[in-house]
N, C-alpha and C positions, 0 to 999 in steps of 0.2 A: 933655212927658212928665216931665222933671225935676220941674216944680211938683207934677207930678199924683199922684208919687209921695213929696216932701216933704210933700207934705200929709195922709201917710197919719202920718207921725212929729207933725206938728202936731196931728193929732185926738190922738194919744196924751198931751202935752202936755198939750192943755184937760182931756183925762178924770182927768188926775193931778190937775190945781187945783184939778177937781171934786172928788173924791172928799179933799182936803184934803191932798193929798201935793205934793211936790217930782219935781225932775226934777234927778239926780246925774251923769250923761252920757250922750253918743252915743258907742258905739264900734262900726268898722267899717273893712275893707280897704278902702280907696280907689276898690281896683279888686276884684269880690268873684273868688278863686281857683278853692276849692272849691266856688263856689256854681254851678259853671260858666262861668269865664271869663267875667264880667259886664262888661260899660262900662255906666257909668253914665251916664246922658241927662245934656245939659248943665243945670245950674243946680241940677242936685241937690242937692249939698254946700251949696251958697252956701245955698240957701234952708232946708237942714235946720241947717245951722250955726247960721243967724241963729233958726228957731224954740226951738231948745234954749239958745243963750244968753241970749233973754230969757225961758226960763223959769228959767233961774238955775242951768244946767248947763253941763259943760265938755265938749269936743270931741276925742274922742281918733281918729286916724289910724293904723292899724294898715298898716305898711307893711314887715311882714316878710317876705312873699313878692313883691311888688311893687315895692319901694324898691330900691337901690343903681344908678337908670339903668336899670332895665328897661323901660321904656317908653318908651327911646331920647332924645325929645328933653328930656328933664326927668329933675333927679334923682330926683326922688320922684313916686309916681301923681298923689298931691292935685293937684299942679300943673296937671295937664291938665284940671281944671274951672276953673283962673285961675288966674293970679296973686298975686289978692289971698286967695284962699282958704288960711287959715292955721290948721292946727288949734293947740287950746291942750297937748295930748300929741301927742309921734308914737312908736311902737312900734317898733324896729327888732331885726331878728335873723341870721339863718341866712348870708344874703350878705356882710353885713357881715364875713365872717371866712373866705370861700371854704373851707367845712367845718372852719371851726375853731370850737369852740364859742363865739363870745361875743356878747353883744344889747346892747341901751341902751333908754334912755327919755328921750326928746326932750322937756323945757316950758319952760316958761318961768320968769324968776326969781320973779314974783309965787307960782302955786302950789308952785315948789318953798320956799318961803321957807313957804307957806301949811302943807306939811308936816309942816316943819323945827318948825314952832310948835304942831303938835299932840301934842307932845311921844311920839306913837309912834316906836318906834327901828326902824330899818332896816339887818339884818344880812347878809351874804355872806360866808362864806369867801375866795369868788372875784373877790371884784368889785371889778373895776379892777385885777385883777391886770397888771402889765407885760408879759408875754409876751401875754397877750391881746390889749391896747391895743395891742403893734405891729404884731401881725398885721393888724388895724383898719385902720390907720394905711396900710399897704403895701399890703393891698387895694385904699385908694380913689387912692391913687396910684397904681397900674396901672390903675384905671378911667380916670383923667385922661391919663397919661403913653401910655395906645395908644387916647387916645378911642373908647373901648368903648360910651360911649352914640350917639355916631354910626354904628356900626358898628351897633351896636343896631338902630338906625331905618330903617340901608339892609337889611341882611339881615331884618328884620322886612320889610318893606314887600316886599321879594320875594317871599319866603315868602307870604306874606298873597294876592297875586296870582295865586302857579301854585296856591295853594289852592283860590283863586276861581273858575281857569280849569280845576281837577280838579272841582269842583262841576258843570260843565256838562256833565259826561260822567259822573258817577255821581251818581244820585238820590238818593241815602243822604245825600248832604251837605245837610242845610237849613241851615244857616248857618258862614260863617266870619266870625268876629271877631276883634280886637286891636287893638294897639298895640303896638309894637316887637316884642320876642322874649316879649310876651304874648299867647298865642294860643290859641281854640278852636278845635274843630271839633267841630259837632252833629249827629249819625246820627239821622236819623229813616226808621220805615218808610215813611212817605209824608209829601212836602210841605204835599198840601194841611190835613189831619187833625194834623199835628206830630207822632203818636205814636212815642214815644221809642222807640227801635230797641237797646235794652241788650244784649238777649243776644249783636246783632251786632258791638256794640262792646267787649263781653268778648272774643270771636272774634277780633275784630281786634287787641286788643291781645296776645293770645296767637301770633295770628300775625308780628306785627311783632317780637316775643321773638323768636320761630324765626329772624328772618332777622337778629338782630342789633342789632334797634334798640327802646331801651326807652322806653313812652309808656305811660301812664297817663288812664284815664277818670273822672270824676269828674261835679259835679252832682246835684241830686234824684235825677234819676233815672238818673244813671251812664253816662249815654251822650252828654257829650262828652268828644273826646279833648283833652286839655290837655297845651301845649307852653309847658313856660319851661325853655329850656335853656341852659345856660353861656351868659356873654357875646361866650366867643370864638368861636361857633359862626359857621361861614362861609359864603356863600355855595354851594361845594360843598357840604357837610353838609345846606344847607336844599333841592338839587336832589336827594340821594340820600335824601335823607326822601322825596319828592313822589313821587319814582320807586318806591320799592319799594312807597308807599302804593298807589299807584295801582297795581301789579302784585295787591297784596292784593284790592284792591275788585274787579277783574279777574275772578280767581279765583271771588271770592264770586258773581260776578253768572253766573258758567258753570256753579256747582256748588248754582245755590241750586237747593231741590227743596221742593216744595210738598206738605205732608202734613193732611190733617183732625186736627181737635185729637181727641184721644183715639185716634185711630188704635193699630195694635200699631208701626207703625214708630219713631212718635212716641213711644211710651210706651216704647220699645229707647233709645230714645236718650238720654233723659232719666236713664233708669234708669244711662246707660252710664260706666264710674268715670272716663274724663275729663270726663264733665260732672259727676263731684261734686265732683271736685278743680279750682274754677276759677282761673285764671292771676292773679286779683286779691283773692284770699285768703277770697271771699264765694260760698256757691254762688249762681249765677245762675237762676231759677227761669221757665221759660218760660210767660206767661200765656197761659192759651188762649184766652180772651176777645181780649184785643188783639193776638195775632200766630198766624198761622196757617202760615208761614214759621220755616223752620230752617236752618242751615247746616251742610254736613259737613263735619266736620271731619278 
């Protein structure tokens, strides 16, 4: 799967030579976020790396939501398709500074030198200011100092499992994925068909509000739940996720009611001002084609 998906960035390549163009870089989360919690098949990078630098491009690593040990046994995602997989930029931000604003930009001495000599200047007010840098600085030493990427990896791997084991009792889950405290979960109406289950997963995250616990949906089509939460997040924290989740799906599965699309029920609800006002800032638009299923709310 990794080749068969590098090879989709390799046709892109040949068609640039073709058409008499270059190839300036690859940039991409390591692990993709918002694309839905993505792991990437093994030998992806490897192989996409090696296509893009023999066409005469650099390899950036965007590891601003993914990096500082979130993925428990590695500091950084890249790592988890090898070792020897090294981009030539890495992107770092948000973590780095446990909500203090500062980022960086990881390369190497060649292209920073390559730069430096194109005589473009590169200005900040802010950058590199000292109060930023120690905050930096004291971050990653508390990431080392209460090894948080270990902790990472065992409260992931819990997690990941009572997820597993919530899937087999509610149908809605078609899949759990991750690595460390990088985690999906993917609401579909039915397993066998995949079709994305959104407006349930809008439900859900507004329900999981009400009881206290804040999770976000994200994806094409917005209906998996994404969980990267603090590093000190503990193993109680990750049973009282599971639990109240599963009280939600619970609910949902004694209160679902089945209406024909265009029905006046249906057409009451839609119409009804908590469904214009949705919990994820978008109103969520019920397709009558693909769901014929609603939840009360």
């Amino acid at each position: 799967m990794g080749k068969m998906y590098a090879d989709e960035v390799l046709d892109i390549c040949k068609k640039a030579r073709g058409g008499g163009h270059t190839i300036a870089a690859f940039i991409a989360e390591s692990l993709q976020s918002c694309g839905g919690q993505i792991i990437p098949p093994d030998n992806y990078l490897r192989n996409v790396y090696r296509y893009v630098r023999e066409a005469g491009g650099v390899c950036i690593a965007d590891e601003v939501q993914v990096g500082f040990g979130r993925v428990g046994k590695h500091w950084w995602a890249f790592q988890l398709q090898g070792e020897d997989i090294v981009p030539d930029i890495v992107t770092v931000g948000k973590p780095m500074g446990n909500g203090h604003p500062v980022a960086a930009v990881i390369t190497t001495l060649e292209i920073a030198q390559s730069f430096k000599e194109s005589g473009i200047e590169y200005f900040n007010t802010y950058g590199g200011n000292p109060v930023s840098c120690a905050v930096a600085i004291a971050v990653m030493d508390v990431l080392e100092r209460q090894r948080l990427r270990e902790h990472a990896t065992r409260v992931g791997n819990h997690l990941l499992n009572s997820l597993r084991q919530l899937a087999l009792k509610h149908l809605i889950i078609g899949d759990v994925r991750g690595v460390g405290l990088f985690i999906g979960i993917e609401l579909v109406e039915d397993r066998e068909n995949r079709i994305p289950a959104t407006a349930k997963a809008q439900h859900i995250v507004s329900r999981m509000k009400e009881e206290y616990i804040l999770v976000s949906s994200d994806g094409p089509d917005r209906n998996v739940l994404k969980l990267k939460p603090p590093l000190v997040f503990c193993q109680e924290n990750a049973d009282h996720f599971v639990k109240i989740l599963d009280e939600v799906l619970t609910e949902m599965n004694d209160d679902e009611v089945t209406m024909e699309a265009g029905s006046p029920q249906r057409q009451k609800k839609a119409n009804h001002p908590e469904f214009e006002n949705s919990p994820n800032e978008k109103k969520i638009k019920i397709d009558d084609q693909q769901s014929e299923k609603i939840i009360k709310v």
